[in-house]
TITOR-560634 format. One record per atom (N, C-alpha, C): residue in one letter; atom name; z, x, y. Coordinates in Angstrom, 2 decimals. Atoms other than C-alpha are relative to their C-alpha. Layout:
residues N
A | CA | Z | X | Y
...
This chain:
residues 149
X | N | -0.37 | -0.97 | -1.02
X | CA | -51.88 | -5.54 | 33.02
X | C | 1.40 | -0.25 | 0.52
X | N | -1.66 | 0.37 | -0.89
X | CA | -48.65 | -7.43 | 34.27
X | C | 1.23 | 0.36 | -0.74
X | N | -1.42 | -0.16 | 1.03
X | CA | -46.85 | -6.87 | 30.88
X | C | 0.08 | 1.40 | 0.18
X | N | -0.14 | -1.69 | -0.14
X | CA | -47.45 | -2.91 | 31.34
X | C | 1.02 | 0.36 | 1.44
X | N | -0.75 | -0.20 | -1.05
X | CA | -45.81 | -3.07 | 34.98
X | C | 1.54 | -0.43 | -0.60
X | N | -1.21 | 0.39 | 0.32
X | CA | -42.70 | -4.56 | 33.06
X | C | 0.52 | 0.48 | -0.54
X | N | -0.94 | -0.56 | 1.01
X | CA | -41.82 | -2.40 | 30.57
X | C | 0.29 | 1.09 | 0.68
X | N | -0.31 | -0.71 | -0.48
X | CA | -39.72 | -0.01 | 31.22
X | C | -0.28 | 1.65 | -0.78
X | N | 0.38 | -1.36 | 0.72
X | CA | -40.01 | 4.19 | 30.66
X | C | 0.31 | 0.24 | -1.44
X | N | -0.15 | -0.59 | 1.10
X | CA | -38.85 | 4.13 | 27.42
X | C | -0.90 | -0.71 | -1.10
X | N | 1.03 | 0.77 | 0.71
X | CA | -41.04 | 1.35 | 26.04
X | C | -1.51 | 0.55 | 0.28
X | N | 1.35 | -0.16 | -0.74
X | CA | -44.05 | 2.82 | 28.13
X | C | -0.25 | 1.46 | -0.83
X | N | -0.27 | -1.43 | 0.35
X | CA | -43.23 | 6.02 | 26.52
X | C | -0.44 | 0.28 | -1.24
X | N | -0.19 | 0.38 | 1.00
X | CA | -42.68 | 4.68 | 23.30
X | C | -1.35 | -0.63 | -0.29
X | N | 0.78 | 1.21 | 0.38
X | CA | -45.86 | 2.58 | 23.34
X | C | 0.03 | -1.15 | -0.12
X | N | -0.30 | 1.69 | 0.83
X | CA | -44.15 | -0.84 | 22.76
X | C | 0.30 | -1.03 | 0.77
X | N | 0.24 | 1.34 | -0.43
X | CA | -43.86 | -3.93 | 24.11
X | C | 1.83 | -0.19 | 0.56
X | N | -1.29 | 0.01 | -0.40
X | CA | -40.59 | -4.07 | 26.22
X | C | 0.51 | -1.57 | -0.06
X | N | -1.17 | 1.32 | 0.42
X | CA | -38.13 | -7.33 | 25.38
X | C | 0.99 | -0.22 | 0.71
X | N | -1.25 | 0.41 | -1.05
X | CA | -35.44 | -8.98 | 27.65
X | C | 0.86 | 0.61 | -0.89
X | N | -1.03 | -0.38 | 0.87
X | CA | -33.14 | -7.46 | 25.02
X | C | -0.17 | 1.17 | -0.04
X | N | 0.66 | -1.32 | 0.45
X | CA | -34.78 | -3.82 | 25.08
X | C | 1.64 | 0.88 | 0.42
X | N | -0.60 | -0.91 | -0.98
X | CA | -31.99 | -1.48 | 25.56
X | C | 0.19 | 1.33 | 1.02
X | N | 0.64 | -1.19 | -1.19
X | CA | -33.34 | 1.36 | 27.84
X | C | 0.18 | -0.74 | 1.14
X | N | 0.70 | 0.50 | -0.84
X | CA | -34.92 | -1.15 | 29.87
X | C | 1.20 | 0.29 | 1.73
X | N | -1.12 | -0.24 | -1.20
X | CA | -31.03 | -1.11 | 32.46
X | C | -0.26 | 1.25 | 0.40
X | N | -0.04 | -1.12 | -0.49
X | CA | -31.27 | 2.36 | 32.52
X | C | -1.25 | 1.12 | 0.19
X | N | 1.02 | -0.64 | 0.30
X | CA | -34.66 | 3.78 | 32.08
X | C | -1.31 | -0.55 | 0.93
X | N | 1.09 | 0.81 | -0.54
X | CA | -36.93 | 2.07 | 34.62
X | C | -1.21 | 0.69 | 0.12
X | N | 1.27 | -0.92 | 0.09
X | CA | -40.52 | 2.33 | 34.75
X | C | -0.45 | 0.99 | 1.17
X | N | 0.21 | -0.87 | -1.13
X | CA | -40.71 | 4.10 | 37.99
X | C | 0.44 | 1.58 | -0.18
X | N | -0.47 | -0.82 | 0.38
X | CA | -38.65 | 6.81 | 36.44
X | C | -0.38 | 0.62 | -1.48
X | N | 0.52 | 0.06 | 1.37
X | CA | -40.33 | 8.05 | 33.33
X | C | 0.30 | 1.82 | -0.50
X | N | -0.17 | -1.04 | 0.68
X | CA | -39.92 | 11.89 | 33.13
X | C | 2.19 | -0.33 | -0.15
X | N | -1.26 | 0.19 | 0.24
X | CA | -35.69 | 10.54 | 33.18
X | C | -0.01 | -0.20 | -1.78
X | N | 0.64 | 0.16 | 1.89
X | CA | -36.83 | 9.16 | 29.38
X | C | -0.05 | 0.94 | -0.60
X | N | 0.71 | -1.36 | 0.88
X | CA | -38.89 | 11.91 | 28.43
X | C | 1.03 | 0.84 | -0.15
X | N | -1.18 | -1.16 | 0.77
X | CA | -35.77 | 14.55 | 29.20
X | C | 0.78 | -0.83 | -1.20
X | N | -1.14 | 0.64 | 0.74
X | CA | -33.33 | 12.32 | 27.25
X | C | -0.86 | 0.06 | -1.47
X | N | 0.63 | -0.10 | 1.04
X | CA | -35.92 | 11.47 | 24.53
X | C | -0.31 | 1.63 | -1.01
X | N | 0.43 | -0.96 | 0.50
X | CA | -36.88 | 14.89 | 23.83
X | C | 1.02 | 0.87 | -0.39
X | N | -1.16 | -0.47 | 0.44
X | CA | -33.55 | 16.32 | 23.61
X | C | 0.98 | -0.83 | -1.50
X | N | -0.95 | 0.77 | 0.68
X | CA | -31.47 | 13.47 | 21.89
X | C | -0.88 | -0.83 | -1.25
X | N | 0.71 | 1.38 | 0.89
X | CA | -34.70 | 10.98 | 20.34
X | C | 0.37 | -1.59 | 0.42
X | N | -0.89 | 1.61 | -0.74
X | CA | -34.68 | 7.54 | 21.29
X | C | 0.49 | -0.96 | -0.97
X | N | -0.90 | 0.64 | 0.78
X | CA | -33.36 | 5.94 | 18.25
X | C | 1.35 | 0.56 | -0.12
X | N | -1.21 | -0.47 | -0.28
X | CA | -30.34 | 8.09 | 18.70
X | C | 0.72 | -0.66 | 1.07
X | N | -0.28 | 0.32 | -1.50
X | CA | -30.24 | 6.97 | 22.37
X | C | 0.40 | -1.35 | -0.32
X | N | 0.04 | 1.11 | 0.17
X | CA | -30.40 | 3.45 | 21.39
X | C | 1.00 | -0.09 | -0.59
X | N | -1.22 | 0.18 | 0.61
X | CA | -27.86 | 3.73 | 18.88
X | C | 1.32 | 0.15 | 1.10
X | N | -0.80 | -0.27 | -0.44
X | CA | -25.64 | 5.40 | 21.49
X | C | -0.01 | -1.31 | 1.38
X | N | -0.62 | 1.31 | -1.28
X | CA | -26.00 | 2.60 | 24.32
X | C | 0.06 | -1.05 | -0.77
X | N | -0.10 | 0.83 | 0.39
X | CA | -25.94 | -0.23 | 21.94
X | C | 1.57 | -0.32 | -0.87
X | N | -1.10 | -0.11 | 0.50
X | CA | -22.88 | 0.96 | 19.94
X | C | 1.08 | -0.07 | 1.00
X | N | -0.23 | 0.49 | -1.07
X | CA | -21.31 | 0.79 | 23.45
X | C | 0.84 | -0.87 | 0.57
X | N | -0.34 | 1.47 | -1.23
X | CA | -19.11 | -1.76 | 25.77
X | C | -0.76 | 0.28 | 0.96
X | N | 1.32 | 0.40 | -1.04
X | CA | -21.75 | -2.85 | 28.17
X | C | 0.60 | 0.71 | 1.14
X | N | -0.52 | -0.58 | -1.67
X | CA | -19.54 | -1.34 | 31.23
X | C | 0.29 | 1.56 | -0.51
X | N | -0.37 | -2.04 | 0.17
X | CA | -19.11 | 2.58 | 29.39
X | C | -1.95 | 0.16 | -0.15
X | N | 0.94 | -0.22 | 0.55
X | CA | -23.04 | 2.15 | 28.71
X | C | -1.32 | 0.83 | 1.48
X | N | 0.49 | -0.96 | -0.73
X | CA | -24.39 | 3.53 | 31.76
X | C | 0.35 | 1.43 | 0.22
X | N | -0.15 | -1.24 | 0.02
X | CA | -22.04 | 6.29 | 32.26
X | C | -0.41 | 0.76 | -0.96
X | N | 0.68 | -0.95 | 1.09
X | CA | -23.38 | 7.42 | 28.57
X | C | -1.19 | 0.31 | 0.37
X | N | 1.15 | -0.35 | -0.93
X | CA | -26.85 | 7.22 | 30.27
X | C | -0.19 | 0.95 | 0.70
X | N | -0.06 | -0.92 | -0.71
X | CA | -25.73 | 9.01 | 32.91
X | C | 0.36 | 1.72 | -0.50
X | N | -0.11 | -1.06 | 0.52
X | CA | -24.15 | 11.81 | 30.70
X | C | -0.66 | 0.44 | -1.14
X | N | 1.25 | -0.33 | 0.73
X | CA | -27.05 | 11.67 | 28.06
X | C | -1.02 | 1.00 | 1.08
X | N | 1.16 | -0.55 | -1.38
X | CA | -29.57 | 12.47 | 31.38
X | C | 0.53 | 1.66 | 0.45
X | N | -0.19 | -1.57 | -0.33
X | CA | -27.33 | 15.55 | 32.56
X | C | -0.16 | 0.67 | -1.09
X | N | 0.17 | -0.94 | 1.01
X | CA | -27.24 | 16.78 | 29.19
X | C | -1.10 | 0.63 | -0.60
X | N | 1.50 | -0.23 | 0.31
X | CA | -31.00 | 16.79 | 28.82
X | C | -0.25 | 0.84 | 1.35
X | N | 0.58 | -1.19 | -1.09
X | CA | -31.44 | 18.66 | 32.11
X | C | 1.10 | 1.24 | -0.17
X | N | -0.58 | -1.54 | 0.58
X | CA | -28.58 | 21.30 | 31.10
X | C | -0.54 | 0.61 | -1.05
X | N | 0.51 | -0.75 | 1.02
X | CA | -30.64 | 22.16 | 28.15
X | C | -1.55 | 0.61 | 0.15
X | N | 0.93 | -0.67 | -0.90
X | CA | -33.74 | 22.31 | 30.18
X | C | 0.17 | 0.83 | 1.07
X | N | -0.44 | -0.52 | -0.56
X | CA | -32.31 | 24.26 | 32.23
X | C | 0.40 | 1.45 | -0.68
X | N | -0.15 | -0.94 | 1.17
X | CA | -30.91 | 26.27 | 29.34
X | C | -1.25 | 0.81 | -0.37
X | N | 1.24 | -1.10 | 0.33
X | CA | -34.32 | 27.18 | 28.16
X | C | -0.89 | 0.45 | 1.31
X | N | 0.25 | -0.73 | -0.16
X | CA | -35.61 | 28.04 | 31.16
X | C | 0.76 | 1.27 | 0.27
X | N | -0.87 | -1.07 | -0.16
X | CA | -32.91 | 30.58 | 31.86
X | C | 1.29 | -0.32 | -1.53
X | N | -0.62 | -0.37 | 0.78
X | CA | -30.89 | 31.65 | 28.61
X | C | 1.63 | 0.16 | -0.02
X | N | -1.12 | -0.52 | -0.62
X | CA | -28.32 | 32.87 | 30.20
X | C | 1.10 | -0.59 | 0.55
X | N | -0.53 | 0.62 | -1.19
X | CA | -27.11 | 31.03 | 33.03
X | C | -0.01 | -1.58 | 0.20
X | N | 0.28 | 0.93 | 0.18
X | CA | -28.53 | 27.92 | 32.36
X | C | -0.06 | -0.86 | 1.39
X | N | -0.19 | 0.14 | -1.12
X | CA | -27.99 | 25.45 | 35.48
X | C | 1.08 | 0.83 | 1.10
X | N | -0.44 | -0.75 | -0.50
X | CA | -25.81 | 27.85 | 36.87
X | C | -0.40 | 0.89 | 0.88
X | N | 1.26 | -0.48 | -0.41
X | CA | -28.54 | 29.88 | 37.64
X | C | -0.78 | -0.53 | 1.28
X | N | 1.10 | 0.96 | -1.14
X | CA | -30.49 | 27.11 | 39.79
X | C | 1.39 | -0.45 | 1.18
X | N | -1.10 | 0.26 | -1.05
X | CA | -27.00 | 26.48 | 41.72
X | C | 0.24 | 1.19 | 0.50
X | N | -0.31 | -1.22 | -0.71
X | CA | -26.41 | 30.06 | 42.57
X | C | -1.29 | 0.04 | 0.76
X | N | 1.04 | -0.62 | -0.87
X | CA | -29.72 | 30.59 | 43.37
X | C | -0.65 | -1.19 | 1.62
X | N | 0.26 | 0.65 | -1.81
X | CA | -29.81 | 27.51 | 46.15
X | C | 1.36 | -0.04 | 0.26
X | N | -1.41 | -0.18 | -1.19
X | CA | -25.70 | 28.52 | 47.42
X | C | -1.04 | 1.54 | 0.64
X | N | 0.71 | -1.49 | -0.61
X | CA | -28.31 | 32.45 | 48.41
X | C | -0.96 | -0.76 | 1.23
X | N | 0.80 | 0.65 | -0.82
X | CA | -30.73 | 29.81 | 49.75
X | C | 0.46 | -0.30 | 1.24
X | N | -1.65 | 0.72 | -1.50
X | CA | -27.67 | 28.14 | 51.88
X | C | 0.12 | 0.79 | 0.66
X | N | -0.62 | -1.15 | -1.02
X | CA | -26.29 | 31.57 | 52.97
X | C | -1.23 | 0.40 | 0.86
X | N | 0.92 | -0.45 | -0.61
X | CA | -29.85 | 32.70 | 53.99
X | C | -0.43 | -0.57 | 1.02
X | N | 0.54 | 0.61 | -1.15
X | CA | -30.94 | 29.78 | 56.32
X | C | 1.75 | -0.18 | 0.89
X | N | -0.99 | 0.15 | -0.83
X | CA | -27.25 | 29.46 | 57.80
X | C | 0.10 | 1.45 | 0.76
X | N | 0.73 | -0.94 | -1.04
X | CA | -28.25 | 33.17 | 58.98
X | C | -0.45 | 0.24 | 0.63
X | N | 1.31 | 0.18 | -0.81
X | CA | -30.95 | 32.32 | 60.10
X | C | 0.48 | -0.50 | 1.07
X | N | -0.37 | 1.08 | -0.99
X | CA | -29.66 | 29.90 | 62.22
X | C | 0.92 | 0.84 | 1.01
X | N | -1.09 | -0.67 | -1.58
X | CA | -27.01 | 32.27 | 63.63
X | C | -0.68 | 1.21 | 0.91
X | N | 0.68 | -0.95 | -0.82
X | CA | -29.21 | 34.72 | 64.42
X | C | -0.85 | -0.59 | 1.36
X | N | 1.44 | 1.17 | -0.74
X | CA | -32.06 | 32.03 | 65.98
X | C | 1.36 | -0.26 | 1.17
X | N | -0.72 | 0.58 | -0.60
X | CA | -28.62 | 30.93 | 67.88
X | C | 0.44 | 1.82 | 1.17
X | N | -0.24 | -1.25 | -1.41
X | CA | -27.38 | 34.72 | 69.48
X | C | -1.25 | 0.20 | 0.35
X | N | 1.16 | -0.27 | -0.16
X | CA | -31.12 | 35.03 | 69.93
X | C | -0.25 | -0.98 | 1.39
X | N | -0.29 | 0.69 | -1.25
X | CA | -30.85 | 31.90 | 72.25
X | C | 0.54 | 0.19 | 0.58
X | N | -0.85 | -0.61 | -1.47
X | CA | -27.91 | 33.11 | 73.98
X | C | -0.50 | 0.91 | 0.99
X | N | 0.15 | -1.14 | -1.25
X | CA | -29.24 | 35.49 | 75.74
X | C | -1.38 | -0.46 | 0.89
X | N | 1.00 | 1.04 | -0.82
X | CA | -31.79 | 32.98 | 77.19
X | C | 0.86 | -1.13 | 0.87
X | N | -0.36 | 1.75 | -1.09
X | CA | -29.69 | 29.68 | 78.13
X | C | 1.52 | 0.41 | -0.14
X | N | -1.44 | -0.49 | 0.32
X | CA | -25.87 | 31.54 | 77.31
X | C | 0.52 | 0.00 | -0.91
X | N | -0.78 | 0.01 | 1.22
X | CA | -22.84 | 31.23 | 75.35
X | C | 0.01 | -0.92 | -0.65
X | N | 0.04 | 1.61 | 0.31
X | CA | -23.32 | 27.59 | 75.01
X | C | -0.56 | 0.13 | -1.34
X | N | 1.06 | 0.09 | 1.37
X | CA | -26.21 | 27.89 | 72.33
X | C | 1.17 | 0.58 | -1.27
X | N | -0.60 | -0.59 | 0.87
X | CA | -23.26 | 29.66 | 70.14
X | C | 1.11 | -0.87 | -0.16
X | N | -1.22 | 1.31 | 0.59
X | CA | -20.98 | 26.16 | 70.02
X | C | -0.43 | -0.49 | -1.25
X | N | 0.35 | 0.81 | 0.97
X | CA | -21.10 | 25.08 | 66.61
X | C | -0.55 | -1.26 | -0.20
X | N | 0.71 | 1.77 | -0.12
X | CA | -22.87 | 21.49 | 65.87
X | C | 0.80 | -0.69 | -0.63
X | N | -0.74 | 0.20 | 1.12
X | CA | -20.69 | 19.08 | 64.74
X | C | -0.28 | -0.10 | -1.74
X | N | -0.05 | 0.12 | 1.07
X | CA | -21.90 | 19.07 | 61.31
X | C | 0.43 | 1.24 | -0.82
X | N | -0.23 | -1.15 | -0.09
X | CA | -20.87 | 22.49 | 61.30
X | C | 1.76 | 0.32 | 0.18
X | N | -1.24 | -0.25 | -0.10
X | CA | -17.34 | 22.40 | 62.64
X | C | 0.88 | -1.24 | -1.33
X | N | -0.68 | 0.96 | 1.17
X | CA | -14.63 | 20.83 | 60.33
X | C | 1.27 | -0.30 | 1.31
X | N | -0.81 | 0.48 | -0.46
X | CA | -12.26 | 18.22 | 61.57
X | C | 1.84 | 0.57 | -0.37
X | N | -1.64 | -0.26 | 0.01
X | CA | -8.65 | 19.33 | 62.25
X | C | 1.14 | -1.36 | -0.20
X | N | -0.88 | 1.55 | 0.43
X | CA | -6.02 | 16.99 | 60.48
X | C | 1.17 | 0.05 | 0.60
X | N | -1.31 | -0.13 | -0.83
X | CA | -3.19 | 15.87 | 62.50
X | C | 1.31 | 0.62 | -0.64
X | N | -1.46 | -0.53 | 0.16
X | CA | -0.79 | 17.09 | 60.27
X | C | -0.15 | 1.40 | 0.09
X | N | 0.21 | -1.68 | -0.32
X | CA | -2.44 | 20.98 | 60.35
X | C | 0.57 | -0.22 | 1.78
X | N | -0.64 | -0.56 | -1.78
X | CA | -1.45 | 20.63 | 64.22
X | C | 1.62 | -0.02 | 0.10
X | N | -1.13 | 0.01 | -0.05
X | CA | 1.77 | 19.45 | 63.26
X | C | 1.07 | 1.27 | -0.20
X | N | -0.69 | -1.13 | 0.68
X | CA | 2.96 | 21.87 | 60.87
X | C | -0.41 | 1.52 | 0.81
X | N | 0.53 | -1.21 | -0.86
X | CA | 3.30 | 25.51 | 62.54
X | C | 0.07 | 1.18 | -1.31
X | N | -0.12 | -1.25 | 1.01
X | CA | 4.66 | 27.56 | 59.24
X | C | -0.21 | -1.57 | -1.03
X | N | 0.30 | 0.57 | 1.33
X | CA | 3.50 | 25.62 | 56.01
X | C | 0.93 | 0.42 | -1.46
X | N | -0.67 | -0.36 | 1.54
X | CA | 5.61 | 25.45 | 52.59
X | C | -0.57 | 0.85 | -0.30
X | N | 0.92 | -0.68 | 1.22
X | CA | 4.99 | 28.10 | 50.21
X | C | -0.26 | -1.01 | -1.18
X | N | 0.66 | 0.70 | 1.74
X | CA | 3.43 | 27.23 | 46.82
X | C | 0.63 | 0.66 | -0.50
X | N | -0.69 | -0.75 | 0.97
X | CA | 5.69 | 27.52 | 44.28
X | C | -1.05 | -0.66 | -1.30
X | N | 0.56 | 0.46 | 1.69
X | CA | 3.76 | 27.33 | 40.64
X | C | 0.87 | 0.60 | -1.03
X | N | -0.86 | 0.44 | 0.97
X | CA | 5.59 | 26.29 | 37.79
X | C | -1.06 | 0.31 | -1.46
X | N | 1.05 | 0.21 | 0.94
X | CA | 4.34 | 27.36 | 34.29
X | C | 0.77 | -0.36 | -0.97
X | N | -1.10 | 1.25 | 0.82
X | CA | 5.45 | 25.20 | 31.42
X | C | 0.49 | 1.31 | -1.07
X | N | -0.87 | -0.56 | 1.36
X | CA | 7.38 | 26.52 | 28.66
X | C | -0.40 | -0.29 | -1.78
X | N | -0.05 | 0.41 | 1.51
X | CA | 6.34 | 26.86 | 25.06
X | C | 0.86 | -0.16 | -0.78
């Protein structure tokens, strides 16, 4: 029972007997097991293996890390065709706009109970003013430069 708590998702996954040498084991822990499964099911885990082992030990997570997004952009992909994660980000920035509505409404809705007060932004809400925006009164233009073929 103690050796099953040790191995990690890709050995547990895999069926096999996880090894101080396993290479998943850094990035694949057993607590995390559908992380595996996307990667596995997209890429295979002898692919995977090849790709963190072929590796310098310090680029071998970020491949991890960009194996993992690439398995949820393709799940993502099939469920929407189209849009792919694109899709699931638009559709919670509608989410965003909808409850920050909410909120302003729920807020003139209070005003007219306890005043204008209820209609001060919260700070997580207002954005900090940088000393040099107070400085400057007219700002450079932007000049853009386009290169030359």
């Amino acid at each position: 029972m103690l050796t099953s708590l040790r191995r990690c998702a890709a050995c547990k996954a895999r069926c096999q007997k996880c090894t101080p040498q396993c290479p998943f084991k850094p990035f694949f822990p057993s607590d995390q097991p559908q992380k595996f499964q996307k990667v596995q099911q997209i890429f295979g885990a002898v692919k995977v293996a090849k790709i963190i082992t072929g590796l310098d030990v310090h680029l071998r997570e970020e491949a991890v890390n960009s194996l993992v997004f690439e398995a949820e952009e393709a799940e993502a992909r099939l469920r929407n065709p189209v849009y792919g994660c694109a899709a699931i980000i638009s559709n919670l920035e509608a989410q965003l706009k909808q409850v920050e509505d909410d909120l302003h409404n729920a807020k003139k809705e209070l005003a007219t109970y306890i005043g204008p007060e209820a209609m001060i932004p919260t700070i997580s809400q207002s954005q900090p003013v940088l000393p040099q925006q107070q400085q400057v009164a007219n700002p450079p233009s932007v000049v853009y430069v386009t290169p030359l073929d």
